[in-house]
VEXDRENFI-639127 format. One record per residue (C-alpha): residue number from 1; x, y, z. Coordinates in steps of 0.5 Angstrom, whole numbers, plus 500, padded with zeros to 3 digits. Layout:
BEGIN
LOMI torse   X   Y   Z
LOMI   NUM   X   Y   Z
...
***
This chain:
BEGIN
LOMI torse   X   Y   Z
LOMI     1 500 500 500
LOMI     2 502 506 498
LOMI     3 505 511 505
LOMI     4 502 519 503
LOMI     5 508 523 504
LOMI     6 508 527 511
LOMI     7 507 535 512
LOMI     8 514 538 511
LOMI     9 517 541 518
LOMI    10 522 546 517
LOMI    11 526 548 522
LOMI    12 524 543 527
LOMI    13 516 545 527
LOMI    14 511 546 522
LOMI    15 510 553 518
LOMI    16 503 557 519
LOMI    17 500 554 513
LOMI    18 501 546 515
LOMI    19 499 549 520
LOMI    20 491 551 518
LOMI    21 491 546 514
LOMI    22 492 541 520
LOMI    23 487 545 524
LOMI    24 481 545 518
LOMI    25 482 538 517
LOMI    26 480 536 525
LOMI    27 475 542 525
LOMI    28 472 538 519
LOMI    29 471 531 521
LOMI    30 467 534 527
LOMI    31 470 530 532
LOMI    32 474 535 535
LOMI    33 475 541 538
LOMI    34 482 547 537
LOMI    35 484 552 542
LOMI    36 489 556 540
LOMI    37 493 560 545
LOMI    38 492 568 546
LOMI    39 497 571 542
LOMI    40 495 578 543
LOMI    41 502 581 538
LOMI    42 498 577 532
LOMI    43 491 578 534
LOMI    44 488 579 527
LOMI    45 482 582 531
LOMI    46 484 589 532
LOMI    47 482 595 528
LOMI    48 488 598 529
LOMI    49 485 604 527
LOMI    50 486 610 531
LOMI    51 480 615 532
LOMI    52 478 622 534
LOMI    53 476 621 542
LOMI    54 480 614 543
LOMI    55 480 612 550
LOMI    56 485 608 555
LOMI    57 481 602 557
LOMI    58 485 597 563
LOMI    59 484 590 562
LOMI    60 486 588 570
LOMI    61 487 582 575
LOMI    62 489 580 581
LOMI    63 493 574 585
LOMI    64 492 574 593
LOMI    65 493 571 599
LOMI    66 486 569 601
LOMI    67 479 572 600
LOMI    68 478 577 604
LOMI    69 480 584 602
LOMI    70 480 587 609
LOMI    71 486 582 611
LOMI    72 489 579 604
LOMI    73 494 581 601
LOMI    74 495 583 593
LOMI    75 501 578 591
LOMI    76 501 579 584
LOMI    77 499 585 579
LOMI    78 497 585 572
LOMI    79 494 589 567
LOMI    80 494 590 560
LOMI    81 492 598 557
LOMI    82 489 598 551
LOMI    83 486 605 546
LOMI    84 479 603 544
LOMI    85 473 607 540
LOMI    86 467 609 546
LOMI    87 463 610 540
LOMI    88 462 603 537
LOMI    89 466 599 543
LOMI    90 472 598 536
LOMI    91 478 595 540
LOMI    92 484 598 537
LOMI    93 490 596 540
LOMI    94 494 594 546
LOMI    95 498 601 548
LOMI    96 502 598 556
LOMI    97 503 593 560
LOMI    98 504 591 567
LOMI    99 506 585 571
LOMI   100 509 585 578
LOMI   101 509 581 585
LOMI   102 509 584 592
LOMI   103 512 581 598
LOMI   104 505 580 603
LOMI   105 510 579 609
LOMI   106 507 572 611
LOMI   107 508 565 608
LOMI   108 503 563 603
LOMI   109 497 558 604
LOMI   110 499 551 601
LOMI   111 493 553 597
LOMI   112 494 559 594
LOMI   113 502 556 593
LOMI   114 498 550 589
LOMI   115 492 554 585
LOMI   116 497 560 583
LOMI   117 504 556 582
LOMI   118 507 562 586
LOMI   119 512 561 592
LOMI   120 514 565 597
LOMI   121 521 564 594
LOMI   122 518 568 588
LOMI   123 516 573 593
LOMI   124 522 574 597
LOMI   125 523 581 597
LOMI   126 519 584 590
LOMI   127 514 591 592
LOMI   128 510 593 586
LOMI   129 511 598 583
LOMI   130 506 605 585
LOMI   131 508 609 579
LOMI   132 508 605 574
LOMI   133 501 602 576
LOMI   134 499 610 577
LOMI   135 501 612 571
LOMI   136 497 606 568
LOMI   137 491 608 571
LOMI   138 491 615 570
LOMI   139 490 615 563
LOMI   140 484 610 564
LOMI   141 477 612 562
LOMI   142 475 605 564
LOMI   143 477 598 568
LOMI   144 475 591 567
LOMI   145 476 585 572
LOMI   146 473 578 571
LOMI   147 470 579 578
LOMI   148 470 586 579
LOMI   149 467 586 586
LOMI   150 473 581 588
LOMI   151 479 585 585
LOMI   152 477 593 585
LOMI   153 476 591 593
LOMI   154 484 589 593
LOMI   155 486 594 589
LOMI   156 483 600 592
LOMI   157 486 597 598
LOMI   158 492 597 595
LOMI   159 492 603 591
LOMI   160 487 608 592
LOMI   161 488 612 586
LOMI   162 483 606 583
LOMI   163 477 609 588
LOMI   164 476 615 583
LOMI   165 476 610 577
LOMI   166 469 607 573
LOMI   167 469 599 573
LOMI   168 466 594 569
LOMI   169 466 586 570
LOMI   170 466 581 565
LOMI   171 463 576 570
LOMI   172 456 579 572
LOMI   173 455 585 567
LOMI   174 454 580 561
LOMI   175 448 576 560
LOMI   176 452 569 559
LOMI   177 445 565 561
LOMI   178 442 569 554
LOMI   179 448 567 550
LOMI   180 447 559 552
LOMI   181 453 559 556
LOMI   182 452 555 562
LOMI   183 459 558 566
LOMI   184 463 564 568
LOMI   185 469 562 568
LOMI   186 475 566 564
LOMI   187 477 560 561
LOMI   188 470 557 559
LOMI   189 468 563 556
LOMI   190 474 564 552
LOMI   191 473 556 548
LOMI   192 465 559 547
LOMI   193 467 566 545
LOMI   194 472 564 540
LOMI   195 477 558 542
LOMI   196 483 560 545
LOMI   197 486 558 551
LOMI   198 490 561 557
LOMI   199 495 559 563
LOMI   200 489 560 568
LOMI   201 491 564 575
LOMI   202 497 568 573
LOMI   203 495 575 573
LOMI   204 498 577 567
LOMI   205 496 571 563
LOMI   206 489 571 566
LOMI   207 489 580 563
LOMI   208 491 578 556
LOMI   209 485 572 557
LOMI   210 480 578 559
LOMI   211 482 582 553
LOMI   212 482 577 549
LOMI   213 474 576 550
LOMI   214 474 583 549
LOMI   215 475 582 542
LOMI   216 470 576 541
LOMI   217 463 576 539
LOMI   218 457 573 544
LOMI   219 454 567 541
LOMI   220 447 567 541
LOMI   221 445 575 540
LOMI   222 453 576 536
LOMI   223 454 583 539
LOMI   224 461 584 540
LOMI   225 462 583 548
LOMI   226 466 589 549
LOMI   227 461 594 547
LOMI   228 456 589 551
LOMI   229 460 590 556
LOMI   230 461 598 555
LOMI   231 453 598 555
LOMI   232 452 595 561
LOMI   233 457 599 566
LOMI   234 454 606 564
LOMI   235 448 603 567
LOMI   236 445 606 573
LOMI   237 441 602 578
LOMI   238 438 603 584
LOMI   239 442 600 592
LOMI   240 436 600 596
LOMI   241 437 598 603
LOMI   242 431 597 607
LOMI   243 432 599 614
LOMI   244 428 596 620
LOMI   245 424 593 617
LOMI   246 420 587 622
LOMI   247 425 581 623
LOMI   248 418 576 621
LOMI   249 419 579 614
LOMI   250 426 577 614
LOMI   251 424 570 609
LOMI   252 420 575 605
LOMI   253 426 579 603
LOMI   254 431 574 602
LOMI   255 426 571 598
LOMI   256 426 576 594
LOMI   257 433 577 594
LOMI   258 435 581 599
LOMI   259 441 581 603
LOMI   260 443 581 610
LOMI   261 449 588 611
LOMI   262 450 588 619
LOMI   263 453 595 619
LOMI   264 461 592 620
LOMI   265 464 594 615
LOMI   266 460 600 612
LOMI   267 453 601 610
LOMI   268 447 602 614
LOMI   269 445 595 618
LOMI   270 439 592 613
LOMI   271 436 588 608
LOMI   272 439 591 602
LOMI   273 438 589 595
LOMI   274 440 592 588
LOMI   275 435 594 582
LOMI   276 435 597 575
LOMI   277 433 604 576
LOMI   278 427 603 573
LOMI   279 425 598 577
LOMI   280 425 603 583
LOMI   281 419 605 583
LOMI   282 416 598 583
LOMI   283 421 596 589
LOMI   284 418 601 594
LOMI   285 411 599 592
LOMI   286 413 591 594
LOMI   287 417 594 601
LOMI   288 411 599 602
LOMI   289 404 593 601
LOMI   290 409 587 603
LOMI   291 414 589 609
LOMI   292 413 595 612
LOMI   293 406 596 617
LOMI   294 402 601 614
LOMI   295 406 603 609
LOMI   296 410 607 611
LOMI   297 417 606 608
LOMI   298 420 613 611
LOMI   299 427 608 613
LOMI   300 428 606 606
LOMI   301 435 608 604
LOMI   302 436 609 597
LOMI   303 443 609 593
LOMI   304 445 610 586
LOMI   305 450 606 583
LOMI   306 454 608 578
LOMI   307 461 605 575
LOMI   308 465 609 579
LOMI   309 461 606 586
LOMI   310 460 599 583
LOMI   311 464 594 586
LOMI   312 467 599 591
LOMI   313 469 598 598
LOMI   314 465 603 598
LOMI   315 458 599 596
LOMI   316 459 594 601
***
């Protein structure tokens, strides 16, 4: 039987073309999946084409000793600043890069060490650097974290110059159950937006992941995610705290979605729940028939929010 001739291998490796072709050959068959790795220096997605009015967005992500940000410490910093079209959500390129670790002056959990791959030896010693880090975000009109109300808590900890900055998140600000897409994680969604795979838990490659889905398009309703996202971070809604309302309507408001705030790190203590602002109205009506006798909802707190709030130390 005749042997076909194998794929020419330069170099040692095969050239881009063999390359595709091999990767249309497994597409076709229908029997398998290909990831491709972000190459964000090769991406063909963007316009590169600079425009009156381009904006700094920050593509962020944090590596930290635990979960809470009023003990934990950032251990590793990493963001990718690239311009964009505000109008049409157009990714143009990236423009800075950021990558570093800091000492947190305590040895880290063994879990932490096995789900980052960090070591207390990589550590050792290393302090972030404020001014580069400052002046990243001083020319940003927005940041996006994949989990924002995890990571704009560490980072303005850390480096209060965020405070004062607009904040998105890719995790809850996107409709992925819309889309058919059963799952959040940054790598989940980038195999669903467009096939590509990163090294998860390592904060410059999980930012370059993060934009790297920024640049996809959603599945279902084939909206780019970036001017999704854009959409849904100028939104303003509605934190309404229901103060003193009866403690035998507590299962009525959790049912409703309410959560509990004790006061310990901010906020009035209550029931709070967070609406589109256009179904404020709708709320207080619920709060006014349903929780508190006679109607009177003199003690309801109501507080906008907005991308500068949202996810802040200050919301909580």
């Amino acid at each position: 039987m005749k042997k076909s001739k194998p794929a020419t291998i330069h170099n040692g490796s095969p050239n881009s073309l063999e390359i595709e072709i091999a990767i249309s050959t497994l597409l076709s068959s229908g029997d398998f999946v290909v990831l491709r790795k972000i190459d964000l220096e090769q991406d063909h997605r963007f316009t590169r084409k600079s425009v009156s009015g381009s904006r700094t967005g920050l593509c962020l992500d944090t590596e930290t000793t635990g979960l809470d940000y009023t003990q934990d410490r950032i251990i590793e910093l990493g963001i990718v600043a690239f311009e964009y079209d505000p109008a049409t959500g157009a990714i143009i390129r990236i423009i800075g890069r950021y990558s570093g670790f800091e000492d947190p002056g305590f040895p880290l959990a063994d879990e932490i060490k096995q789900i980052t791959g960090i070591t207390d030896e990589m550590l050792t010693g290393q302090v972030f650097n404020d001014e580069q880090v400052a002046a990243l975000a001083e020319s940003a009109s927005l940041v996006i974290a994949h989990n924002a109300a995890f990571d704009r808590k560490f980072v303005e900890v850390r480096f209060p110059f965020f405070t004062n900055l607009p904040w998105a998140c890719t995790v809850s600000q996107i409709n992925w159950q819309a889309e058919r897409i059963s799952s959040r994680t940054l790598e989940y969604l980038l195999y669903k937006c467009g096939g590509y795979c990163i090294n998860a838990h390592r904060a410059l490659d999980d930012t370059e992941g993060l934009l790297g889905l920024l640049l996809g398009m959603l599945p279902v309703s084939e909206t780019p995610i970036f001017q999704a996202l854009l959409e849904a971070s100028a939104e303003v809604s509605s934190r309404i705290c229901a103060a003193g309302a009866p403690f035998d309507k507590k299962e009525a408001l959790k049912q409703r979605g309410y959560r509990w705030n004790d006061g310990s790190r901010g906020g009035t203590k209550g029931w709070w729940v967070t609406v589109p602002r256009d179904q404020e109205a709708d709320e207080l009506a619920y709060l006014a028939e349903e929780i508190y006798p006679g109607g009177n909802t003199g003690a309801v707190e109501i507080t906008l929010i907005d991308a500068y709030s949202r996810f802040s130390v200050r919301e909580t």
